[in-house]
N, C-alpha and C positions, 0 to 999 in steps of 0.2 A: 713850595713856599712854607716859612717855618710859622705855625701858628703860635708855637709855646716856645722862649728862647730864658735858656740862663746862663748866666757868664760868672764865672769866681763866686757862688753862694756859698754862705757860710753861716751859719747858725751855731751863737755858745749857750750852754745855761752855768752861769759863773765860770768853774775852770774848767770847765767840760765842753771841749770840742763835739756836738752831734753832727754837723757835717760842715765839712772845711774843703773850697774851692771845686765846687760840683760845677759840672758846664756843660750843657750839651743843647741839642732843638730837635723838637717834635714836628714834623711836617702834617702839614693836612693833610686828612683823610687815612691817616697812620692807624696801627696798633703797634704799640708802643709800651715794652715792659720793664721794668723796678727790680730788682732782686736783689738778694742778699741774704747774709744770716741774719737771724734774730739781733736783735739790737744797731742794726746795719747804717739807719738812720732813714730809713724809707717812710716810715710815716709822720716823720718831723718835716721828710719835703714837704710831702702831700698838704701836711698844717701850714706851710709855707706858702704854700701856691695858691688857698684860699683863707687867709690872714687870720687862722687860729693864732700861729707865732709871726713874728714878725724878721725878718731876715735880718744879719749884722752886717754882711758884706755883699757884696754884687750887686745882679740886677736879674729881674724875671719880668720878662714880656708877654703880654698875649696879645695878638696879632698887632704888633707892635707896639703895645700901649705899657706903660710901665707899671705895675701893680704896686710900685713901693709906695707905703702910707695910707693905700685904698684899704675902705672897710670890705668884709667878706660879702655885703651887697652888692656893694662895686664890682666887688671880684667875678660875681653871678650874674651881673647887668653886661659885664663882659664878655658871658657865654662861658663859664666855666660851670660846671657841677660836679656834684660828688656822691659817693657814699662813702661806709665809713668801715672798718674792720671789726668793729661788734654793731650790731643791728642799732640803728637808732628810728623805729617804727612808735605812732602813738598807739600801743598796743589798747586804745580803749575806743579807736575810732576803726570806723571798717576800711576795710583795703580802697575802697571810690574816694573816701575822706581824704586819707593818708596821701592819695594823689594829689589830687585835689589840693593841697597845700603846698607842692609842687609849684605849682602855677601862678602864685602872687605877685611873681617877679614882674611877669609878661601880663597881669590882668591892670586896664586902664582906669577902672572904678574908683572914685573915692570914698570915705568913710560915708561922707553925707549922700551918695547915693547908697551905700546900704545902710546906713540909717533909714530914710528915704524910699528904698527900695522902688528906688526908680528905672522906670525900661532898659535902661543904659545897664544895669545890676542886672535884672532878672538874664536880659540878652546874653551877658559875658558868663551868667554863673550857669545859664544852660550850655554854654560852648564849652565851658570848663568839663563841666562834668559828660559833656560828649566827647570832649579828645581824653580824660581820665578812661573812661571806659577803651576807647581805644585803644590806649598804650596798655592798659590790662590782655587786652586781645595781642597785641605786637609782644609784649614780656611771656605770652604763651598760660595765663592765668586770667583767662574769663572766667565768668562762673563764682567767683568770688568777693564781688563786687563791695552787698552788702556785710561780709561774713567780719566782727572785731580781727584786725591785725594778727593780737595776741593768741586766737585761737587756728590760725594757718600753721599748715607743716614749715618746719625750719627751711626747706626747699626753696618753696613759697612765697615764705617774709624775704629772703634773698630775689627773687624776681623784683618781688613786690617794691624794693627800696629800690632798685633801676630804675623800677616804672615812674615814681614819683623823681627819680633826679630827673628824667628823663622829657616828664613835666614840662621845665623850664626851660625847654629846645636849645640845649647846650652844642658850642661849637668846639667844647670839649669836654670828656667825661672822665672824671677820674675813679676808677675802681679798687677799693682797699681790701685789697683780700677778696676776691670774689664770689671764689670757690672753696671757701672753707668752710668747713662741715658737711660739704656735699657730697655725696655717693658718685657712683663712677658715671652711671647714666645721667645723674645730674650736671654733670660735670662736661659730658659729651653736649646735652643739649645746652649749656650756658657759652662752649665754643661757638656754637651757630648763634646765638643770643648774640653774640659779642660782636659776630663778623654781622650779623642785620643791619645791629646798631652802625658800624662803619660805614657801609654799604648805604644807607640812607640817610649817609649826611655830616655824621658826629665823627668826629677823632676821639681814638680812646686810648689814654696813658694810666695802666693799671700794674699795681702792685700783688705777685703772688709768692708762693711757697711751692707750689704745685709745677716742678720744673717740666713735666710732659707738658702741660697744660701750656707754658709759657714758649715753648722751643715749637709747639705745634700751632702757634697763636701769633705770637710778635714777629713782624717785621725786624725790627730792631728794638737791642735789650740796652739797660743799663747795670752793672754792678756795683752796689754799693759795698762796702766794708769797715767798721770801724768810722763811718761818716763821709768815708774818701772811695770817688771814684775809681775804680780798677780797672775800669773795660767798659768799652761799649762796639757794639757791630751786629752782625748777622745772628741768628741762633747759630749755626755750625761755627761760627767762630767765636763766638763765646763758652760752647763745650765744648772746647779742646783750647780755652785761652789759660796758659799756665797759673798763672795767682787765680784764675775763678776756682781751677778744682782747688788750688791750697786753702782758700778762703771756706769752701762746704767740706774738705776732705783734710785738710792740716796739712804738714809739709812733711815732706819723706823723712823718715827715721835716716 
């Protein structure tokens, strides 16, 4: 069953085609990969799918429901999350916090029970900060609970912003570059990070640079180029698909 469906997308900014007639679907329970060169238009989807930009042509579903016109709450009340390709942590609150803020979407409280600080409050904001700690344990970074954001290894704040998408019990997870700047061992343990996350529940459709990473990881990939789809299928058959090597390698002399 396809949780995530797009048909003919197209996104301009003035006379600048970023990507024109993308289409494909993500099944549940998938890992699911993006590629392209630099400029490719892979994080203009991403802005697409949770209503940074707003799409010009087609149509984008999650689990059937049409996302055109939804605000980016909507888009998360859907079961969509994300992180982002440069760190967006509040590097002055501790890594429990930074979770913790995660969780608004799914907390039933209103202002005048915390105004209030009524049973209903204290109850939901002790659950919070017991699944926050949790998901610190699940992203493989306990221990760090109370510690400012801004003072964790760059490794770390990489867990650390899963754990908070992660928060808002998405029934899909989007990953912007996951593994950049990470070391090789880092890299080995965010593969298992990545198939958990699957494994327990979440479909994840992530965008990388790191082709070992993505041919050892996706089920099925996508190729962007220039905005325009080129390929999509297997990893074996996307590394031996003619335009994917002309697209990272150029075209034979």
């Amino acid at each position: 069953m396809s949780l995530l469906a797009l048909s003919g997308v197209g996104k301009r900014f003035g006379a600048l085609s970023a990507l024109s007639n993308v289409s494909f679907e993500v099944e549940e329970g998938a890992i699911f990969g993006i590629i392209g060169p630099n400029g490719a238009g892979k994080s203009t989807l991403f802005n697409l799918l949770t209503a940074i930009y707003r799409f010009d042509e087609g149509s984008i579903s999650v689990g059937g429901v049409s996302i055109a016109g939804l605000s980016t709450q909507r888009i998360a009340r859907l079961g969509v999350a994300r992180t982002f390709q440069n760190l967006r942590l509040f590097g002055n609150a501790s890594a429990l916090a930074n979770v913790m803020v995660g969780e608004h979407l799914i907390l039933g409280s209103t202002i005048f029970d915390s105004l209030l600080n009524t049973g209903k409050e204290r109850r939901e904001r002790a659950e919070a900060e017991r699944r926050a700690r949790e998901l610190l344990r699940f992203v493989g970074i306990s221990g760090v609970e109370e510690q400012f954001a801004r003072n964790l290894p760059y490794g770390t704040q990489r867990r650390l912003e899963i754990a908070r998408a992660l928060a808002a019990r998405p029934r899909l997870l989007l990953l912007d570059e996951p593994a950049a700047g990470l070391n090789p061992s880092e890299k080995h343990e965010l593969i298992s990070l990545i198939r958990a996350i699957r494994d327990a529940g979440t479909t994840v459709l992530l965008i990388e640079h790191d082709m070992g990473l993505v041919m050892n990881l996706c089920e099925r990939i996508v190729v962007l180029d220039y905005g325009e789809m080129i390929a999509e299928g297997a990893p074996q058959e996307i590394r031996e698909h003619p335009r994917v090597i002309e697209a990272y390698l150029g075209a034979p002399a």
